[in-house]
PDB file of N, CA, C and O in Angstrom:
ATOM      1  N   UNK A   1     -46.432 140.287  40.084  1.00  0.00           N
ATOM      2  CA  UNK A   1     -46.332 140.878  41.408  1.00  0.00           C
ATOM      3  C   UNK A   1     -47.436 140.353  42.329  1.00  0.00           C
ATOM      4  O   UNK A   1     -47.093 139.886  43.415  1.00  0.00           O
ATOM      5  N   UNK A   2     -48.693 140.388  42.003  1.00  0.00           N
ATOM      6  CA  UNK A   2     -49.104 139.812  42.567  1.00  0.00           C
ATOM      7  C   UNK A   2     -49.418 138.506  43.026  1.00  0.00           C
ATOM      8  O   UNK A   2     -49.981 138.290  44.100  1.00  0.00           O
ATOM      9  N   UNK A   3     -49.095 137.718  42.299  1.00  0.00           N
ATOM     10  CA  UNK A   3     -48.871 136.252  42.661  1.00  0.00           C
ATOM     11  C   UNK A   3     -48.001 135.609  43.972  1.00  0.00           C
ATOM     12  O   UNK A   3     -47.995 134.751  44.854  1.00  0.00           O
ATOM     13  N   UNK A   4     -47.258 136.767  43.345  1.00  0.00           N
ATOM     14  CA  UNK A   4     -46.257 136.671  44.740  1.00  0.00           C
ATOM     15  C   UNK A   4     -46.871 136.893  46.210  1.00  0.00           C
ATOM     16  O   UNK A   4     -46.736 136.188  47.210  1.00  0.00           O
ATOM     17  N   UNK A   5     -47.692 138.260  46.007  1.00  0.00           N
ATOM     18  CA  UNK A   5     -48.191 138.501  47.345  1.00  0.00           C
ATOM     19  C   UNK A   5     -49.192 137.928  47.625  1.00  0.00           C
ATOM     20  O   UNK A   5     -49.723 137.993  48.734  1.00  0.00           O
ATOM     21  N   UNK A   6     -49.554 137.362  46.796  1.00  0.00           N
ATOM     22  CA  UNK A   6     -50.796 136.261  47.384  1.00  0.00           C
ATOM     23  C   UNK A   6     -50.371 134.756  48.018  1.00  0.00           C
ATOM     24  O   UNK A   6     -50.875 134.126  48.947  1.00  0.00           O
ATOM     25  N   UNK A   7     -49.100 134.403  47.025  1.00  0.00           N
ATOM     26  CA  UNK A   7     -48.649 132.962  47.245  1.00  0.00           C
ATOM     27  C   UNK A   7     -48.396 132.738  48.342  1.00  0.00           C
ATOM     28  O   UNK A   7     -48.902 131.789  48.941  1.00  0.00           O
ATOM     29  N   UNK A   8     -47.516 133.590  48.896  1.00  0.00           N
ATOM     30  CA  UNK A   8     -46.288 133.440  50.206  1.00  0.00           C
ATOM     31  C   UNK A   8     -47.880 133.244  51.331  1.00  0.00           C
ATOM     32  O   UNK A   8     -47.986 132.216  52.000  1.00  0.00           O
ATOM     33  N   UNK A   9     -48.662 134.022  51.375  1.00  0.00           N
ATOM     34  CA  UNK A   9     -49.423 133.453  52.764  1.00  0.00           C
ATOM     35  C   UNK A   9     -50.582 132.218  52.283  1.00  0.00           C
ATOM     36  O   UNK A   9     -51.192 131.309  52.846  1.00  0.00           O
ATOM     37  N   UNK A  10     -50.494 132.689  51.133  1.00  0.00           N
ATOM     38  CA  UNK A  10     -51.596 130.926  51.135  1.00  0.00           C
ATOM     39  C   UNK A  10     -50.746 129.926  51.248  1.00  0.00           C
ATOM     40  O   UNK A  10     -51.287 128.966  51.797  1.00  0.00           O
ATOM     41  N   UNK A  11     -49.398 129.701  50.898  1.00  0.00           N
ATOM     42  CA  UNK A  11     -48.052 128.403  50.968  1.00  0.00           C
ATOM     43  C   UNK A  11     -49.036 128.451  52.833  1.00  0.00           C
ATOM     44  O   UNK A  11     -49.887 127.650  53.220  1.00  0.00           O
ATOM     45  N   UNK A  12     -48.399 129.838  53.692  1.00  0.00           N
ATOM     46  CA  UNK A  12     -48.396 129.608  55.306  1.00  0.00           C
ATOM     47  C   UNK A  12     -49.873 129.014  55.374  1.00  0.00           C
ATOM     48  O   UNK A  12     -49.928 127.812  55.634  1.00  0.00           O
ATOM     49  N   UNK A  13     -50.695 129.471  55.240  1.00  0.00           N
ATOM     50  CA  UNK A  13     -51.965 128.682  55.580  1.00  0.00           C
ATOM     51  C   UNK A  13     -52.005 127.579  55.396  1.00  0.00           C
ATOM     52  O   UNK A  13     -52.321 126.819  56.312  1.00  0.00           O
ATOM     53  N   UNK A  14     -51.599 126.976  53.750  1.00  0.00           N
ATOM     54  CA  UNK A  14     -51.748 125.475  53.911  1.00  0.00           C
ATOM     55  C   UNK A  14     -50.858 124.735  54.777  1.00  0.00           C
ATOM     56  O   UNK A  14     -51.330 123.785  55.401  1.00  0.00           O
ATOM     57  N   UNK A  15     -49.952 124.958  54.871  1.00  0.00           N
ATOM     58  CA  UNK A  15     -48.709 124.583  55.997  1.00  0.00           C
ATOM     59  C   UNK A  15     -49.455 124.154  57.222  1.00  0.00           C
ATOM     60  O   UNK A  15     -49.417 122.995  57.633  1.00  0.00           O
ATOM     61  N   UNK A  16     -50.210 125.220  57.858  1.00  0.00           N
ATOM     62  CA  UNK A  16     -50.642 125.178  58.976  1.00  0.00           C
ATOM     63  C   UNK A  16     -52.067 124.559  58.930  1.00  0.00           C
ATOM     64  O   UNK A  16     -52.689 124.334  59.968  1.00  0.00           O
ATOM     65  N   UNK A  17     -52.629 124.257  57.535  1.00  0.00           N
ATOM     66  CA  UNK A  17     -54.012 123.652  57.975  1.00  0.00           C
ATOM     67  C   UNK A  17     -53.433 121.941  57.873  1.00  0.00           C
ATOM     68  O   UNK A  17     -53.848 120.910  58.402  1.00  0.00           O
ATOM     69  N   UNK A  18     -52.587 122.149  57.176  1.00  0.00           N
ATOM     70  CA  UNK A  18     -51.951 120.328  57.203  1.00  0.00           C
ATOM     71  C   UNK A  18     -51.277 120.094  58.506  1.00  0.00           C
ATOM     72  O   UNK A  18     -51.076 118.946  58.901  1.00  0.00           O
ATOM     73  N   UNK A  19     -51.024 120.835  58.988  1.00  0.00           N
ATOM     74  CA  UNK A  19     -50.149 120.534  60.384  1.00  0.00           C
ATOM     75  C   UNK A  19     -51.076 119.859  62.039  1.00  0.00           C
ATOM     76  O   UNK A  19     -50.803 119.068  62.943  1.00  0.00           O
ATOM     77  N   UNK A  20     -52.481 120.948  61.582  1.00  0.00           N
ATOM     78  CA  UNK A  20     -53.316 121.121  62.469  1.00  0.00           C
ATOM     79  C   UNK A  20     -54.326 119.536  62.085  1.00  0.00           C
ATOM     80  O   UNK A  20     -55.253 119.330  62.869  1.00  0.00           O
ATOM     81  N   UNK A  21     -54.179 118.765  61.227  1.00  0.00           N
ATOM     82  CA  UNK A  21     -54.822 117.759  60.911  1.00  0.00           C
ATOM     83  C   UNK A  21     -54.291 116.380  61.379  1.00  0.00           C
ATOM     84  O   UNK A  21     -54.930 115.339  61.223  1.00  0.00           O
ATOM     85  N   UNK A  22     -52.716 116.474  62.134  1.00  0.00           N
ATOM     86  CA  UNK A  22     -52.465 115.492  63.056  1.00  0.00           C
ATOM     87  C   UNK A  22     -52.652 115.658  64.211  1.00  0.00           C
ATOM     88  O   UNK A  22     -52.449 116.649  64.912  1.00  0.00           O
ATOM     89  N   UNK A  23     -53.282 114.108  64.583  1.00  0.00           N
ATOM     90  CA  UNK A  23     -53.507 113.958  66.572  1.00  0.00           C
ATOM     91  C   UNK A  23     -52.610 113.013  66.798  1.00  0.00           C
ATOM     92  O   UNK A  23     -52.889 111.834  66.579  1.00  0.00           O
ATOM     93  N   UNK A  24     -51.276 113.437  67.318  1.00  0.00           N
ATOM     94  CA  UNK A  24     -50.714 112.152  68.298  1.00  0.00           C
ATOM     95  C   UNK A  24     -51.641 111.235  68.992  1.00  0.00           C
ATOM     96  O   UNK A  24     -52.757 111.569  69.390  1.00  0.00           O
ATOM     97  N   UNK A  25     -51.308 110.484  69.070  1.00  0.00           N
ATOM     98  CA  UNK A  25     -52.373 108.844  69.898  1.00  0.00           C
ATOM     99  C   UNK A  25     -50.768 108.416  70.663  1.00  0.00           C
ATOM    100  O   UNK A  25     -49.633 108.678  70.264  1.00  0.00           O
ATOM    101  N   UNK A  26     -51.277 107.583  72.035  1.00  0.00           N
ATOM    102  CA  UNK A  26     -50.789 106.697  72.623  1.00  0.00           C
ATOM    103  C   UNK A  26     -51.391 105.246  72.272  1.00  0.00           C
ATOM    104  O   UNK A  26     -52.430 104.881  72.823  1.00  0.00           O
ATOM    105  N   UNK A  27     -50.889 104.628  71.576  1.00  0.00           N
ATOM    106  CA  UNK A  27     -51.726 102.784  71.867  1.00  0.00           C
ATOM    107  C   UNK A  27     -50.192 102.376  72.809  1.00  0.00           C
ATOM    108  O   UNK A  27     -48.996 102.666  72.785  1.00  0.00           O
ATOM    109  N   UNK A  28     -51.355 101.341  73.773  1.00  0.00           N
ATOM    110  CA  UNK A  28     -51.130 101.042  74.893  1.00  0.00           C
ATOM    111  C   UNK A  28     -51.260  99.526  74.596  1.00  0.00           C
ATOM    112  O   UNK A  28     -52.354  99.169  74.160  1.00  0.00           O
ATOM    113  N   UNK A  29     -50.293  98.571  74.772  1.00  0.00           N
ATOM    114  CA  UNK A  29     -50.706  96.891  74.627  1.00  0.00           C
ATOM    115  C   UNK A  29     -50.894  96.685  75.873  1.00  0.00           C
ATOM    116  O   UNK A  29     -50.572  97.472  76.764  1.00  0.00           O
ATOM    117  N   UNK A  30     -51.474  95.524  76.036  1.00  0.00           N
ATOM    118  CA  UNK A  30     -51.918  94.685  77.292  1.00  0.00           C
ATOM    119  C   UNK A  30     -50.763  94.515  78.073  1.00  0.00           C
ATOM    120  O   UNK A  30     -50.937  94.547  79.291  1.00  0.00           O
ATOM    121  N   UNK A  31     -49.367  94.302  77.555  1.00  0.00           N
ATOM    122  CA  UNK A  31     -48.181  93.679  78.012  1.00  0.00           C
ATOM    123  C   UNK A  31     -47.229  95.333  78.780  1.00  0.00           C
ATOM    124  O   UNK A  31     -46.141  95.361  79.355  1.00  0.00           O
ATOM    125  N   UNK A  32     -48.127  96.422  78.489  1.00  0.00           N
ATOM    126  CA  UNK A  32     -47.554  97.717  79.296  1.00  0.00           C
ATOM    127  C   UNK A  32     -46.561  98.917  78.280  1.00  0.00           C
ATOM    128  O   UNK A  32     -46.180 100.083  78.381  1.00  0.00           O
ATOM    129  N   UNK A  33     -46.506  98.297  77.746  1.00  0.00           N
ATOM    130  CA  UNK A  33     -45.905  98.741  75.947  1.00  0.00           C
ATOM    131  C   UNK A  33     -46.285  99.570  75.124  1.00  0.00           C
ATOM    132  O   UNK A  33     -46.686  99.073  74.071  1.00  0.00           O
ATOM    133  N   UNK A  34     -46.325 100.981  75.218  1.00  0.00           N
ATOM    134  CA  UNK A  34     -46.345 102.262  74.572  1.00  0.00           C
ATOM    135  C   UNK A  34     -45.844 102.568  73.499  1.00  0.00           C
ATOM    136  O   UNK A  34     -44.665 102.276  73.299  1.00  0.00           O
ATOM    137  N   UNK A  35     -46.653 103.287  72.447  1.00  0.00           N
ATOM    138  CA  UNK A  35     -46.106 103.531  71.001  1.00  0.00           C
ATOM    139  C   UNK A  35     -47.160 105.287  70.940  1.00  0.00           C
ATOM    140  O   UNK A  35     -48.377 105.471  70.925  1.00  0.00           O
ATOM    141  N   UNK A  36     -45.910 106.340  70.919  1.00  0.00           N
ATOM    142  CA  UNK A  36     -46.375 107.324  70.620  1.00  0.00           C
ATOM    143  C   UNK A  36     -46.439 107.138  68.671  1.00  0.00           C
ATOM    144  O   UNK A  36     -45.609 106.591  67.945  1.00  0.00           O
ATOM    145  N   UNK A  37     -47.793 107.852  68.281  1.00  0.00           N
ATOM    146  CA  UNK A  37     -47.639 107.783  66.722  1.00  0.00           C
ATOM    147  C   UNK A  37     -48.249 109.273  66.684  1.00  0.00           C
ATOM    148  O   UNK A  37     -48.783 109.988  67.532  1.00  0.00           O
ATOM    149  N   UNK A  38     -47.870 109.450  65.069  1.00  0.00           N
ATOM    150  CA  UNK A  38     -48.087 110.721  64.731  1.00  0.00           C
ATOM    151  C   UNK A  38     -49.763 111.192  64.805  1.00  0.00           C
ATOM    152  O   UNK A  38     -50.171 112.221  65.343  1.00  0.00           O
ATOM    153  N   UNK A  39     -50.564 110.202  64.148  1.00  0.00           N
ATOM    154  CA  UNK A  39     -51.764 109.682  63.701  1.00  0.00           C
ATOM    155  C   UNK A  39     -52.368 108.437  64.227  1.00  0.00           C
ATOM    156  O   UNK A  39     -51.781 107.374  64.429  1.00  0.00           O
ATOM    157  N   UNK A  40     -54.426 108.887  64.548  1.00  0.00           N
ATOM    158  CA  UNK A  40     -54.444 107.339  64.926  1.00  0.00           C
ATOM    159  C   UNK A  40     -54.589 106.704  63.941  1.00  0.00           C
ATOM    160  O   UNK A  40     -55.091 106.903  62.835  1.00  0.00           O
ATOM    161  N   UNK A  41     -53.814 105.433  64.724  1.00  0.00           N
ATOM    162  CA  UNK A  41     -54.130 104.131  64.014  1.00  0.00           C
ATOM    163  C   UNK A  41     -55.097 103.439  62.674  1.00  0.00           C
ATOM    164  O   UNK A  41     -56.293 103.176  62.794  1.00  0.00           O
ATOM    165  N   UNK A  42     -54.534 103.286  61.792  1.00  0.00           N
ATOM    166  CA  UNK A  42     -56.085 102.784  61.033  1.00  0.00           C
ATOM    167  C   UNK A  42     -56.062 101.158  61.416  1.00  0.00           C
ATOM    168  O   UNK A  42     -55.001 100.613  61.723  1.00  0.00           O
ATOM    169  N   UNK A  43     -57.226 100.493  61.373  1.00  0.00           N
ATOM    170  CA  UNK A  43     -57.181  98.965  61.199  1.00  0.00           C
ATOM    171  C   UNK A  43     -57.204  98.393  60.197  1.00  0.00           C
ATOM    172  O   UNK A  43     -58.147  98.847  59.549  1.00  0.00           O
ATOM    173  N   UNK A  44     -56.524  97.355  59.464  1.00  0.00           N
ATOM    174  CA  UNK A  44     -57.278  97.172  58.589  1.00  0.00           C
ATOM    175  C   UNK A  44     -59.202  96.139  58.612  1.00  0.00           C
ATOM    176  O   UNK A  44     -60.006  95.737  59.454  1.00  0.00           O
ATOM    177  N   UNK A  45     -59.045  96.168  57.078  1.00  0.00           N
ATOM    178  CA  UNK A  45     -60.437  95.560  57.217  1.00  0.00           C
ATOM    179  C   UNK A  45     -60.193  93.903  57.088  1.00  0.00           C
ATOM    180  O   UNK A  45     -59.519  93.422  56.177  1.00  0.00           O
ATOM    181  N   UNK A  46     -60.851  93.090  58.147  1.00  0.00           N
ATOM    182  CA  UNK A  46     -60.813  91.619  58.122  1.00  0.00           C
ATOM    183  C   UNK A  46     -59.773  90.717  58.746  1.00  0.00           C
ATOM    184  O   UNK A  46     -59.909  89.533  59.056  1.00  0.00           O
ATOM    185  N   UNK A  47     -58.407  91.709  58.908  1.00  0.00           N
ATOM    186  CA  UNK A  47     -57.755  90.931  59.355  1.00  0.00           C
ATOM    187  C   UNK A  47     -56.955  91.363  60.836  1.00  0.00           C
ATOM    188  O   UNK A  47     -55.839  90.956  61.160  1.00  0.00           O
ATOM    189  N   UNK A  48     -57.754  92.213  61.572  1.00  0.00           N
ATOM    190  CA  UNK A  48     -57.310  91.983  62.943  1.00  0.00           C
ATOM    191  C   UNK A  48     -56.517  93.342  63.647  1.00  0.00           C
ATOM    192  O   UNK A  48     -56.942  93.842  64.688  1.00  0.00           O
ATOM    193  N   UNK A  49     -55.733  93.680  63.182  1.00  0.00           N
ATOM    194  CA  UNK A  49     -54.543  94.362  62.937  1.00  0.00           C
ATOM    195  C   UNK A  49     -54.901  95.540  62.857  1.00  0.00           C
ATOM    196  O   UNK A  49     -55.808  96.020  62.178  1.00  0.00           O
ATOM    197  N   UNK A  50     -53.780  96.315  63.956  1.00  0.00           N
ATOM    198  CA  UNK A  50     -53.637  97.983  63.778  1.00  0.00           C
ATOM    199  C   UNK A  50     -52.291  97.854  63.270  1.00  0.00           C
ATOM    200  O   UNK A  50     -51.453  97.038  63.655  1.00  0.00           O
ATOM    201  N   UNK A  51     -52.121  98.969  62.128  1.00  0.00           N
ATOM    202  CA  UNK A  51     -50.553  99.412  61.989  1.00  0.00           C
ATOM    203  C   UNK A  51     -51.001 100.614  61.788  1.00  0.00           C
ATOM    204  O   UNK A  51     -52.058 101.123  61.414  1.00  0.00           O
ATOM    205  N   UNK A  52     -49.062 101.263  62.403  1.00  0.00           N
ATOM    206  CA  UNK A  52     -49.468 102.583  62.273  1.00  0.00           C
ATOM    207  C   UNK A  52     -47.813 103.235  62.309  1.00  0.00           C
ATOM    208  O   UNK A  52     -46.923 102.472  62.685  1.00  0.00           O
ATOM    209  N   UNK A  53     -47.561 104.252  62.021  1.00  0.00           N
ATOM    210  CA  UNK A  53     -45.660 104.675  62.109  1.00  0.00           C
ATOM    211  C   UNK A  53     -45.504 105.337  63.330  1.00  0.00           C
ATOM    212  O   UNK A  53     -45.928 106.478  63.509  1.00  0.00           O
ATOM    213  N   UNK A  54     -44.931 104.697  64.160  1.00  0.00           N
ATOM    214  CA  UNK A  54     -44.592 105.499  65.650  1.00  0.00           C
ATOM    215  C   UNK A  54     -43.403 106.981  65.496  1.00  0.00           C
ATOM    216  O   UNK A  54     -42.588 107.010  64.574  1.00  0.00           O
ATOM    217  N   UNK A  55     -43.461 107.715  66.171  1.00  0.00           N
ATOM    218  CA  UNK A  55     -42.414 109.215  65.906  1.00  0.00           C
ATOM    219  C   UNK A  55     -40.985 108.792  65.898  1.00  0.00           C
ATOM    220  O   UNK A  55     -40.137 109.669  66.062  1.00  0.00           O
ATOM    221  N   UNK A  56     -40.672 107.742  65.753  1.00  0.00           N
ATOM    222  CA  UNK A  56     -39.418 107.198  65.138  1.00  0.00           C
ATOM    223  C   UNK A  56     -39.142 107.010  63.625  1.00  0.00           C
ATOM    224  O   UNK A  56     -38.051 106.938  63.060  1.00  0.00           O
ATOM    225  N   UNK A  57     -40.560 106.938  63.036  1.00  0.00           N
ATOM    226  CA  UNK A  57     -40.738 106.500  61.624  1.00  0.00           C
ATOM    227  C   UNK A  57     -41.025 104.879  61.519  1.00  0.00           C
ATOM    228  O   UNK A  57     -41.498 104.552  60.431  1.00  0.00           O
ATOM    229  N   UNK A  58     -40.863 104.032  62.263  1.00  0.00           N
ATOM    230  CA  UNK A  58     -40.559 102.742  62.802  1.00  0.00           C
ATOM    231  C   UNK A  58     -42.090 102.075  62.040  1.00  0.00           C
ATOM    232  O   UNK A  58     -42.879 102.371  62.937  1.00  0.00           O
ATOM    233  N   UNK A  59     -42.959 101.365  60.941  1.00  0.00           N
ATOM    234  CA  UNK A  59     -43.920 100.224  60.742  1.00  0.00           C
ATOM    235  C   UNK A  59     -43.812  99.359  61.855  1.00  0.00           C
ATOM    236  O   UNK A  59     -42.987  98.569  62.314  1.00  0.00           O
ATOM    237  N   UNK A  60     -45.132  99.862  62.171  1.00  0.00           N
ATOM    238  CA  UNK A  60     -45.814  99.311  63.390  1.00  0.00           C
ATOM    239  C   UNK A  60     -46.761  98.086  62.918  1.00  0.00           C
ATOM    240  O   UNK A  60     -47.289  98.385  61.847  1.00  0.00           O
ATOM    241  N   UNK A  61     -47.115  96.904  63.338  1.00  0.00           N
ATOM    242  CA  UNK A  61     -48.428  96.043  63.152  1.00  0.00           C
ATOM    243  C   UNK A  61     -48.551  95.369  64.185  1.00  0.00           C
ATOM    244  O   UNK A  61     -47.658  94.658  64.646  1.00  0.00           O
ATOM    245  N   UNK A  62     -50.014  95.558  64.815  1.00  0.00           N
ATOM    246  CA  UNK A  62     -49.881  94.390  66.049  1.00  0.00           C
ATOM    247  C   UNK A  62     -51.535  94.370  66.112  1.00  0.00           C
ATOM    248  O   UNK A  62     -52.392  95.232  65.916  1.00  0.00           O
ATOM    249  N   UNK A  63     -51.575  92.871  66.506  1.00  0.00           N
ATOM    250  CA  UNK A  63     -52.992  92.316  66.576  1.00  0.00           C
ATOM    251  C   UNK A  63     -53.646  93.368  67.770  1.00  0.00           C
ATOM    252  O   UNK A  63     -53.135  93.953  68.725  1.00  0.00           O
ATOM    253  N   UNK A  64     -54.851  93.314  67.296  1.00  0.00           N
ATOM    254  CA  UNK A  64     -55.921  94.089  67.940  1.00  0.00           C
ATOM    255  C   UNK A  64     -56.177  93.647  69.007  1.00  0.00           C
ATOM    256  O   UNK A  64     -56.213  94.506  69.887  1.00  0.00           O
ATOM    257  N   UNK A  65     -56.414  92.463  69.374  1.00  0.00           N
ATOM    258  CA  UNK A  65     -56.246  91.688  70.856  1.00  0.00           C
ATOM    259  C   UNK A  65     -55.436  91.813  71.655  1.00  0.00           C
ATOM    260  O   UNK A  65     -55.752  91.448  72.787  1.00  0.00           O
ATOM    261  N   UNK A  66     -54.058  92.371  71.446  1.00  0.00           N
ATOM    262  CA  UNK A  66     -52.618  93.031  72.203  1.00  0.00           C
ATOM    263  C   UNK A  66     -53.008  94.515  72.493  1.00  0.00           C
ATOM    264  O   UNK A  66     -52.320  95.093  73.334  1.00  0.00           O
ATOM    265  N   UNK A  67     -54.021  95.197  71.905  1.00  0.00           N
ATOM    266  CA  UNK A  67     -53.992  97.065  71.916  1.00  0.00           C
ATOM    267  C   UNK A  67     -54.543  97.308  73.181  1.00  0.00           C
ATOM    268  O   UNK A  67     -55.740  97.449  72.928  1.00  0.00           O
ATOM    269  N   UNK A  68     -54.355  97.480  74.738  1.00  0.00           N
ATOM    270  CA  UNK A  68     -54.911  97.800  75.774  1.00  0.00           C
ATOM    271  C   UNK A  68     -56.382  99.012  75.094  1.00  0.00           C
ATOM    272  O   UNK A  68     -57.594  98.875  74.926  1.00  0.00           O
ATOM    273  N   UNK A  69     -55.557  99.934  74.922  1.00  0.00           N
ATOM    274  CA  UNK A  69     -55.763 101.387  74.752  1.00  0.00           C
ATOM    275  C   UNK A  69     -55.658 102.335  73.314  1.00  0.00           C
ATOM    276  O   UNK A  69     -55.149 101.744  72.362  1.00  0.00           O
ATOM    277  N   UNK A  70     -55.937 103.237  73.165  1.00  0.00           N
ATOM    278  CA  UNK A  70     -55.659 104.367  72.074  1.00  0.00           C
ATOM    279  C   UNK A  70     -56.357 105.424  72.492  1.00  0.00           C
ATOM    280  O   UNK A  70     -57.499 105.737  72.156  1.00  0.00           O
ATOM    281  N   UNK A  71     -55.762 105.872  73.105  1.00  0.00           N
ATOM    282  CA  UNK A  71     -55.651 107.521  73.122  1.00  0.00           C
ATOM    283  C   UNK A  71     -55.397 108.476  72.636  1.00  0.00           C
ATOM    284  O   UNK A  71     -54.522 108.239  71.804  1.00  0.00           O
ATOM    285  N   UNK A  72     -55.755 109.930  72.653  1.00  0.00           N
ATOM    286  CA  UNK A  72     -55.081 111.273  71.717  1.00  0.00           C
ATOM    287  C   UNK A  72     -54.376 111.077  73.048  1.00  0.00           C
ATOM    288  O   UNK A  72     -54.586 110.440  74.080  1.00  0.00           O
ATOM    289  N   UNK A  73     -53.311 112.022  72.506  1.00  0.00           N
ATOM    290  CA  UNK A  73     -52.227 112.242  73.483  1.00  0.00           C
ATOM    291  C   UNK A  73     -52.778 114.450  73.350  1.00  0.00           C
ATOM    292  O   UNK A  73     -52.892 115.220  72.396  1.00  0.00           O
ATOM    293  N   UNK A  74     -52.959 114.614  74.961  1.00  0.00           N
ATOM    294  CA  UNK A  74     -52.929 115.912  75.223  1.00  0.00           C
ATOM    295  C   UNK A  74     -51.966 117.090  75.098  1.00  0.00           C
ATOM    296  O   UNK A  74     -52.311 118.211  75.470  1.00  0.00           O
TER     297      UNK A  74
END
């Protein structure tokens, strides 16, 4: 019995502390070209490049020299 009444709101809390741990970003290319993503961007290391999954689900990669911008989105 009690497992139960404990489970059901710790499930909601974690729900909501994982939820609260994404920031939409705008990256912005030089060429005027917008990509809302869930998360910012990581780069990798050495070779140039942001990828990242835009709210389409869509693998993103584009040279770092193309990224105008990266913004949180408000």
């Amino acid at each position: 019995m009690n497992i139960r009444v404990l489970g059901l709101p710790l499930a909601v809390a974690a729900l909501l502390a994982l939820g609260g741990c994404s920031s939409p970003t705008v990256v912005t290319l030089q060429n005027g070209t917008q990509y809302l993503t869930k998360d910012t961007p990581k780069t990798k290391n050495g070779d140039g490049f942001y990828e990242f999954v835009d709210i389409s689900g869509k693998h993103v990669k584009v040279k770092a020299d193309d990224v105008a911008t990266v913004r949180k989105e408000k």
